[in-house]
N, C-alpha and C positions, 0 to 999 in steps of 0.2 A: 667592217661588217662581214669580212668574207672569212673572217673566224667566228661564225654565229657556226652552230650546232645542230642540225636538221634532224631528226631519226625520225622514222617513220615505220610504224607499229602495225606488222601484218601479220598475217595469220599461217600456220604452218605450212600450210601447200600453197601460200599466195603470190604469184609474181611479184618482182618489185613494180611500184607505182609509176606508171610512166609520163613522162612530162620531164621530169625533174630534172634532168640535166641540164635546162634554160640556169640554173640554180650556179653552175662551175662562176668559178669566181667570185662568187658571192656567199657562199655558204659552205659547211663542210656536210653531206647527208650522208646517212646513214638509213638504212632498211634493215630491219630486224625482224626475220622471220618467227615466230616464237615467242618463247619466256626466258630459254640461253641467255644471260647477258642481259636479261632486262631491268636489273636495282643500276646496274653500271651506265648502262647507256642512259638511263633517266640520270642518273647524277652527272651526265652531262652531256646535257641538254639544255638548251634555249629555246626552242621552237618544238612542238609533240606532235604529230600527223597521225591522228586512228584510224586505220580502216577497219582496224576488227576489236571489236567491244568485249575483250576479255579481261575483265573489268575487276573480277578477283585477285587473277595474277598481279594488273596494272595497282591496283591500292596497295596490294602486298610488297609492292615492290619500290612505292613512291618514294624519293628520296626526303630526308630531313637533314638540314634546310633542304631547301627545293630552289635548282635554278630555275627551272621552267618559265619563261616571260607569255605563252602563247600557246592554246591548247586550238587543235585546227581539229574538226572532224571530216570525214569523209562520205558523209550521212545526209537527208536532212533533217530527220531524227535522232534526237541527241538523248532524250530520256535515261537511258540505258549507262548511259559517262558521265551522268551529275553523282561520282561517288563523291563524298565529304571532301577529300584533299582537290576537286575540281572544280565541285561547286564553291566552296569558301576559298580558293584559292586566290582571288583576290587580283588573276591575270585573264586576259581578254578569251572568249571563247566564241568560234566560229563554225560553220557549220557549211555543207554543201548546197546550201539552197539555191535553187535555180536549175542545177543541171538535169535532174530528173524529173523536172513539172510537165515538160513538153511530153515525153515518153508515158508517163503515168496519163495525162489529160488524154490521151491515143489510146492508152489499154482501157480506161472509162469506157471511149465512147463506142470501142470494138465490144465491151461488156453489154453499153445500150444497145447496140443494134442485134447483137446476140439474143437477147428476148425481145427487142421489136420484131424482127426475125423469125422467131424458133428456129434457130439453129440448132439447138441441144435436139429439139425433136427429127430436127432434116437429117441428123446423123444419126440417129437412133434405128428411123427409118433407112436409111442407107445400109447401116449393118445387116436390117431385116428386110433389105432387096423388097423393100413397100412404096409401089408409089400411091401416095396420099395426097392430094392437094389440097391447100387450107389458104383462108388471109391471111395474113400479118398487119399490124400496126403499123402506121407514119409516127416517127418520133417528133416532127414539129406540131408545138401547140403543147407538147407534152411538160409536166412540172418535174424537175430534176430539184432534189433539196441535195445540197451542198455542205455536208457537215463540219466544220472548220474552214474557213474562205480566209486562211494566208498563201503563200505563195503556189503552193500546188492546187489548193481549190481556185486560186483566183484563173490559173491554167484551164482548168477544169471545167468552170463557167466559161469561159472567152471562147472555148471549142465548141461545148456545146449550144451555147447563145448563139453562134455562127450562121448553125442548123437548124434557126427556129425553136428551141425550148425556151423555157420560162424557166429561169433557173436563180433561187434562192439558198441563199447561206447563213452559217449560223456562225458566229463570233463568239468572241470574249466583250464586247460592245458592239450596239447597234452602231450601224455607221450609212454611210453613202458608198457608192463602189461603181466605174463602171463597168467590170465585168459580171456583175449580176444584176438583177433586176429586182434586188433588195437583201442587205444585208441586215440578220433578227439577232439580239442577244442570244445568246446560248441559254439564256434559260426560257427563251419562247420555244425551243425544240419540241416540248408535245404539242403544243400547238398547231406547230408545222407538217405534223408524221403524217396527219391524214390525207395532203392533201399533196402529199409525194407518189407521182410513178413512180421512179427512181430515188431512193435513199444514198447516198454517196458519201461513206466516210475518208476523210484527207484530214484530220486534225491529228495532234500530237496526244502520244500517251501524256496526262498529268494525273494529279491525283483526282482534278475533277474531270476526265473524261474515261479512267479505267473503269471498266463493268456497264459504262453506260449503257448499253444496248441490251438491256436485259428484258425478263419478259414482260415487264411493265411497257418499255419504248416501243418492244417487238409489236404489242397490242394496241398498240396506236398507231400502225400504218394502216397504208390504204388498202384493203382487198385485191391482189392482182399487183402489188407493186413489186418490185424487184429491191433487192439491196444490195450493195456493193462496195467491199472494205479495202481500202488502197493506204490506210492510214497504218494503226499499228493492229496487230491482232487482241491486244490485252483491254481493249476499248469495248471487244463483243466476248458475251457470256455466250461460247459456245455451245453448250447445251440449250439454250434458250432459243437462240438459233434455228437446232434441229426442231424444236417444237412446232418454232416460227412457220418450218419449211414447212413441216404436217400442218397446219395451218391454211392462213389470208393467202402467205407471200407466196409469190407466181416463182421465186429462184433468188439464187445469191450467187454472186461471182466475189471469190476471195483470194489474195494474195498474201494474206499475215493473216495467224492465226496464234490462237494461246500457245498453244508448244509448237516449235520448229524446229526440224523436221515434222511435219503431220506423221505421225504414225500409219503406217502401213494398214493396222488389222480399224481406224476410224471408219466411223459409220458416213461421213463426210465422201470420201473416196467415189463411191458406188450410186450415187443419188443422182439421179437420170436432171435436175431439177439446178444441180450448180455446177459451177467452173473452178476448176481449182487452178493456183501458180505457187510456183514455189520461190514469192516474195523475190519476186524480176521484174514488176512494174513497169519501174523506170527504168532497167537495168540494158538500154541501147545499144548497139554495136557503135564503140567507139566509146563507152562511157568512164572508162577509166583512164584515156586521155585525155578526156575533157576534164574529169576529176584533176588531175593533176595539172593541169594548166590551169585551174582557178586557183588554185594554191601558188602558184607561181606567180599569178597577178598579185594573191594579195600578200603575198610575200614581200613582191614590189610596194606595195602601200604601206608596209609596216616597217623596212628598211628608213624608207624617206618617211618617216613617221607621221605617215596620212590616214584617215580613219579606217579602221579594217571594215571590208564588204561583210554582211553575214554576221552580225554581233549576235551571241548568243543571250536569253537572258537567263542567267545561272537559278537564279529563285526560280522561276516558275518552268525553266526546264526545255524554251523551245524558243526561236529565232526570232529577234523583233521588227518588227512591220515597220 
């Protein structure tokens, strides 16, 4: 085993991943910064580590035949890596799930108390040296809808549940759950829009969740509700969005968006009414250690050929539960 073949697929200004060296004597790794050397290092290859989804290069460059036994992300969205030679490739695929749920469920609920709050307004005021006094909202008692309830929404709900909300999710099947207080099929979602404070999307780009939120779903929320996108960007019609905001919706706080970078001269930017991030979520101090110490665990479990953590399901594109 200790001539198995690691490379680990980073991006031009990216450090190597760290953890890795738990790996000596068991593995040969390899970091490759780039596309340099990338048809070569994939023909030999046993093990693939993505951190960065350059995804053009990586087809263009797949080898035939293919050693690859094991496609590892570094995600916990994989969307973006199901190109044909991964998806049909017929070898196990894993993903980061778990490390970023805690971090994300923290930026949710700093997003909730941000318009339970008005905060956006307390700094507006601030700038304009106004003191204004006003109430703010208690978030318990309040309905948080949870859009996708796997491993980050289930994060998501347990946080917020803590603090007294009432908090529902929406699946790919109705189910039981104890971190919510009811899991709906996905397809009860407009059912559910009206009767959301907080709108919370945490599900996986697929092809049934791209565009959803368009002005149809926009128009089924509640008057005064908030929305908030921690899942992928290509799930909200961003123009729809902006309607949304001249609108019902009381704000949106967003960290994924259609295009990323956000453009500079977006109307998004300037709107006294949302919070922007530039898709950091989850993104902890420390979080790239911990990335790579989970790969080292289940490196361990794939050596001693024990089930890999994190199995991806290649058809439908996202981690199974």
């Amino acid at each position: 085993m200790s001539d198995t073949r690691v490379t680990v697929l980073l991006a031009p200004d990216e450090a190597p991943l760290p953890g890795l060296e738990a790996l000596e004597g068991l593995a040969r790794v390899r970091q490759l910064q780039g596309d340099e050397g990338l048809a070569e290092a994939l023909a030999d290859t046993d093990v693939l580590v993505v951190t960065d989804f350059r995804v053009e290069a990586l087809e263009a460059a797949w080898p035939e035949p293919c050693p690859i036994q094991w496609v590892h992300a570094t995600s916990a969205g994989v969307d973006a890596l199901m190109i044909p030679p991964i998806r049909d490739g017929g070898f196990p695929v894993t993903n980061a799930a778990g490390v970023f749920d805690r971090g994300i469920a923290e930026y949710v609920l700093g997003a909730i108390l941000l318009f339970a709050k008005d905060t956006l307004t307390n700094l507006a005021l601030q700038r304009e040296h106004r003191w204004q006094h006003r109430e703010t909202a208690l978030i318990r008692d309040q309905r948080a809808l949870v859009v996708g309830a796997g491993s980050i929404g289930r994060s998501v709900a347990t946080l917020l549940g803590a603090l007294g909300m009432e908090v529902v999710g929406t699946a790919r099947r109705a189910r039981e759950d104890a971190a919510f207080d009811r899991v709906h099929a996905q397809q009860d979602l407009p059912d559910l829009l009206g009767d959301a404070d907080y709108v919370i999307v945490t599900a996986p780009l697929t092809p049934d969740t791209e565009g959803l939120f368009d002005d149809h779903h926009f128009g089924l929320m509640k008057p005064g509700a908030a929305f908030i996108n921690v899942g992928r960007g290509a799930i909200v019609r961003t123009e729809a969005l902006l309607r949304a905001l001249d609108g019902p919706l009381a704000g949106a706080a967003l960290d994924v968006f259609e295009q990323e970078p956000l453009p500079a001269d977006h109307p998004l930017w300037d709107r006294p009414d949302v919070m922007l991030s530039a898709h950091m979520a989850g993104d902890f101090i420390g979080w790239r250690q911990a990335l790579g110490e989970q790969f080292v665990d289940n490196f361990n479990r794939w050596r001693l050929g024990e089930p890999l953590a994190n199995p991806v399901d290649t058809a439908r594109g996202y981690g199974r539960r």
